[in-house]
FIPAPA-893941 format. One line per 10 residues: number of its first residue (from 1); their letters; for each residue x, y, z of C-alpha. Coordinates in steps of 0.1 Angstrom, whole numbers, padded with zeros to 4 digits. Layout:
BEGIN
NUM	a	X/Y/Z | ...
! end
This chain:
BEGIN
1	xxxxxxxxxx	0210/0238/0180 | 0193/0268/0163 | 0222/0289/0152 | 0227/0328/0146 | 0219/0328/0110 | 0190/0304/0112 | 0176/0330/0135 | 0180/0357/0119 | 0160/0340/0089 | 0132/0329/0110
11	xxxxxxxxxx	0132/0370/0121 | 0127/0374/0076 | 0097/0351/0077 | 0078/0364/0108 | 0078/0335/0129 | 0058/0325/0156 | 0029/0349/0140 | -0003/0333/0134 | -0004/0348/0101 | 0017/0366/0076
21	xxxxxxxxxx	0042/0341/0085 | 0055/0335/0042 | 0076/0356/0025 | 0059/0390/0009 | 0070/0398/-0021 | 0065/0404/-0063 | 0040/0380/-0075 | 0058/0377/-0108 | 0095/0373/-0112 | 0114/0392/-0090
31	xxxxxxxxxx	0111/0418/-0063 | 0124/0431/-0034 | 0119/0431/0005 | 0136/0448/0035 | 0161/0455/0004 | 0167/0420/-0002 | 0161/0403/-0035 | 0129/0380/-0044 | 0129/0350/-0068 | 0093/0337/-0079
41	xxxxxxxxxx	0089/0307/-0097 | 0056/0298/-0101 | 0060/0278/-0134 | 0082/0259/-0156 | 0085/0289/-0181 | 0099/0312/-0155 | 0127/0285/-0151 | 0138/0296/-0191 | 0147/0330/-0185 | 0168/0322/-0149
51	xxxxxxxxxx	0202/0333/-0158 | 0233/0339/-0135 | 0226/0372/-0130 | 0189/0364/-0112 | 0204/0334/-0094 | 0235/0350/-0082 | 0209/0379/-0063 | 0182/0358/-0053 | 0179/0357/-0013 | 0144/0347/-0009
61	xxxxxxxxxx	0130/0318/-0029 | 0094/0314/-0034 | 0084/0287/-0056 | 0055/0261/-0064 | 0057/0228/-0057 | 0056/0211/-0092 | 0088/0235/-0099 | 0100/0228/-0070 | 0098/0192/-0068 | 0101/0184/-0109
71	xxxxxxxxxx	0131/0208/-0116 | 0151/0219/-0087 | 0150/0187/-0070 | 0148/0170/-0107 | 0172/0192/-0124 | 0203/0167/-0137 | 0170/0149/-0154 | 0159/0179/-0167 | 0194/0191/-0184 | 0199/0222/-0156
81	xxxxxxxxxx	0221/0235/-0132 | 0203/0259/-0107 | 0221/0269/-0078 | 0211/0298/-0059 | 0237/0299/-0035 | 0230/0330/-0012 | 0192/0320/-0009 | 0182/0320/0029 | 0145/0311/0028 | 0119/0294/0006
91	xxxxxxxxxx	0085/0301/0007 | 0069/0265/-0010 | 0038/0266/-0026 | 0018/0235/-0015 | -0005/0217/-0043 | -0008/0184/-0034 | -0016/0164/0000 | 0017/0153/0005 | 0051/0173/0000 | 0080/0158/0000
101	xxxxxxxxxx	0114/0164/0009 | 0135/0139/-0010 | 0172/0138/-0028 | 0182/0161/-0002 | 0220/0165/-0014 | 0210/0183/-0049 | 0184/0204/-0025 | 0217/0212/-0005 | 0240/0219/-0036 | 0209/0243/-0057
111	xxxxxxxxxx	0204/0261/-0019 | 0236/0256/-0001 | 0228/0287/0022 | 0187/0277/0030 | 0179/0281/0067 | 0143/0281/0069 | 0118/0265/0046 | 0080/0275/0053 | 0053/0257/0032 | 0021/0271/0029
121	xxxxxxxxxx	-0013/0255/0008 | -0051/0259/0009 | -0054/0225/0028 | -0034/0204/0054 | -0003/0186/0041 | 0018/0152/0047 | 0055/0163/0046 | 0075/0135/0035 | 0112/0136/0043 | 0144/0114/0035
131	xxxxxxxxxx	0169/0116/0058 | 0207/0112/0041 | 0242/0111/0059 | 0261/0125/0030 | 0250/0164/0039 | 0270/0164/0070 | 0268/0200/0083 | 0236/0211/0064 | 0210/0224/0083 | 0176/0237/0079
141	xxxxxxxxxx	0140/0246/0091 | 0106/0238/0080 | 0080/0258/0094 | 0042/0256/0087 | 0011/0255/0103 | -0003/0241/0070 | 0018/0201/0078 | -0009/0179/0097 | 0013/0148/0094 | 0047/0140/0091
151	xxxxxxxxxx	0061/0101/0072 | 0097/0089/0061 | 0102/0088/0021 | 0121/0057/0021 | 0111/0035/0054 | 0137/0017/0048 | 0165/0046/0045 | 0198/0044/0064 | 0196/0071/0099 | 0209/0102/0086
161	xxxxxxxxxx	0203/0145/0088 | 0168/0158/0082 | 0157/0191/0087 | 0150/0209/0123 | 0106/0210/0118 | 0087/0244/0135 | 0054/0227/0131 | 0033/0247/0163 | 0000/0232/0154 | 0006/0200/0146
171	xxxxxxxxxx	0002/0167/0172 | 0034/0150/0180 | 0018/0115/0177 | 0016/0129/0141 | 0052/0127/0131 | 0066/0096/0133 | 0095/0084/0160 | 0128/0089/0131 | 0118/0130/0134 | 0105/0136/0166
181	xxxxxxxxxx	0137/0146/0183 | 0140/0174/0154 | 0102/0184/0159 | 0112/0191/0197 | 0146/0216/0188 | 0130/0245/0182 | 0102/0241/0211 | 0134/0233/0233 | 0152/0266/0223 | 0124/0292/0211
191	xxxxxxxxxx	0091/0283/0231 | 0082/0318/0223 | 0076/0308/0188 | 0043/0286/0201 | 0012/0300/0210 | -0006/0290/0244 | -0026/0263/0226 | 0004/0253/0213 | 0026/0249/0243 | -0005/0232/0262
201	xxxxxxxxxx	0000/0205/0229 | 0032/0198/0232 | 0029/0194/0271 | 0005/0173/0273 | 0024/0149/0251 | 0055/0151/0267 | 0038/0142/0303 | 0022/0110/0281 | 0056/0106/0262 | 0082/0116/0279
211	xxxxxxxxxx	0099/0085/0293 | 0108/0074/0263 | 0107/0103/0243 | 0140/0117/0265 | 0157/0087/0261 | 0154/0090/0223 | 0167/0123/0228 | 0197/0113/0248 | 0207/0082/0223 | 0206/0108/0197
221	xxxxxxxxxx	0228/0128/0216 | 0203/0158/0223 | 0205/0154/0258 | 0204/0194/0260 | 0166/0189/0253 | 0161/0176/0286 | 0184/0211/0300 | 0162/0231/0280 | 0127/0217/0293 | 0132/0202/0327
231	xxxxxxxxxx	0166/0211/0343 | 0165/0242/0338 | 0161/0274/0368 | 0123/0278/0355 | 0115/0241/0340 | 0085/0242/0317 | 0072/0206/0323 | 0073/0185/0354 | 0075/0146/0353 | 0078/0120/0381
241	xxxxxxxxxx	0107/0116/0404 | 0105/0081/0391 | 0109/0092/0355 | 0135/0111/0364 | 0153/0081/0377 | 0148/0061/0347 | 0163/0091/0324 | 0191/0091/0350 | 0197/0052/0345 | 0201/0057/0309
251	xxxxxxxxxx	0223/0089/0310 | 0248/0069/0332 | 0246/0040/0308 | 0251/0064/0274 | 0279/0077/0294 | 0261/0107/0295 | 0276/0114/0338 | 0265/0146/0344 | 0234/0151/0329 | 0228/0118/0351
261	xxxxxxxxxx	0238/0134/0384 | 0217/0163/0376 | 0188/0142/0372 | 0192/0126/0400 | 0190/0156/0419 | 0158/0166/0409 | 0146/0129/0414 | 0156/0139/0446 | 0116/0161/0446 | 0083/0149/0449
271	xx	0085/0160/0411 | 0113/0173/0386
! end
């Protein structure tokens, strides 16, 4: 789940606002906020003056997407070694309809401290992401109201970590089945982050969903989803006592006991 420090970045970028929600900061270069240091890369050139100095105080990160995805992404092509290792957030510049998030080990060794990433463009986006089992234990955030849709890189890549997505208004049939668990995270533990719109969204699809959706949950060994949203002393969505029943089925047969028993009990209601 959301961690201490992942918060504490989403409380740097403003979260859960409806606007204002990217990093403010120099337009040029460097600058500061709160008293914390600004990198801007907007093109290739400002790459040529980046030396360890500017990478070793750089705590914000904002940065186009053609820099972004050509040279920090690219870099061992390009004959450069950026790391800018006490960089918390990234503020990406969409250009193009579809942004990807590819390669992510180099992303993880140039920003092995990024909790939140929040992409921003003039029109909706397609995020593309690759999931990879070699970053064990690296975790981030995409936030954006700007993503509309969101695709796997490679269809045909192994299971593997992707990033925890913040996407408020985007529709859940949207993103497709490998990253719907990690669209649901942050709903599950900061519902305060979505707007009423944005809760009645998410609702809606879980009612349509849900069967099914849970039980992804649960074989991806999230069953504190289903705490978070259903079990909990003030549940935030009700579904049948039959669908509760079939979720309990399936925790007993993932070996998941007592999150089985407690479904049970709320089967136990004309609804859970």
């Amino acid at each position: 789940m959301i961690g201490k420090e992942m918060e504490e970045a989403c409380r740097e970028m403003d979260i859960g606002r409806r606007k204002g929600t990217g990093v403010p900061g120099s337009e040029d270069g460097q600058g500061e906020r709160n008293g914390r240091n600004v990198l801007v890369l907007r093109e290739e050139r400002q790459l040529e003056g980046l030396g360890p100095e500017a990478m070793e105080k750089a705590e914000h990160l904002i940065v186009t997407q053609s820099v972004f995805e050509n040279h920090l992404l690219y870099q061992r092509r390009a004959g450069m070694s950026i790391r800018l290792k006490h960089v918390t957030t990234m503020k990406l510049l969409a250009e193009k309809e579809k942004v990807s998030l590819f390669f992510l080990p180099v992303l993880a060794e140039t920003l092995p401290g990024l909790k939140l990433m929040c992409v921003e463009g003039k029109a909706p986006c397609t995020l593309s992401v690759d999931r990879d089992d070699r970053i064990g234990g690296y975790s981030f955030m995409v936030f954006s109201r700007n993503v509309h849709r969101v695709t796997r890189f490679y269809t045909d890549a192994p299971e593997g970590v992707s990033p925890l997505l913040c996407l408020p208004d985007i529709d859940p049939n949207c993103v497709c089945r490998t990253y719907r668990v990690h669209l649901m995270i942050p709903y599950g533990s900061h519902p305060e982050w979505y707007g009423l719109e944005d809760r009645i969204r998410y609702n809606r699809w879980l009612r349509r969903c849900g069967r099914m959706f849970f039980l992804q949950a649960m074989e991806e060994k999230h069953g504190e989803l289903l705490e978070e949203i259903l079990l909990g002393e003030k549940p935030r969505l009700r579904l049948t006592s039959g669908t509760c029943r079939f979720l309990a089925e399936h925790a007993r047969g993932l070996g998941q006991e007592e999150l089985a028993l407690r479904l049970e009990k709320k089967a136990e209601k004309t609804f859970c």
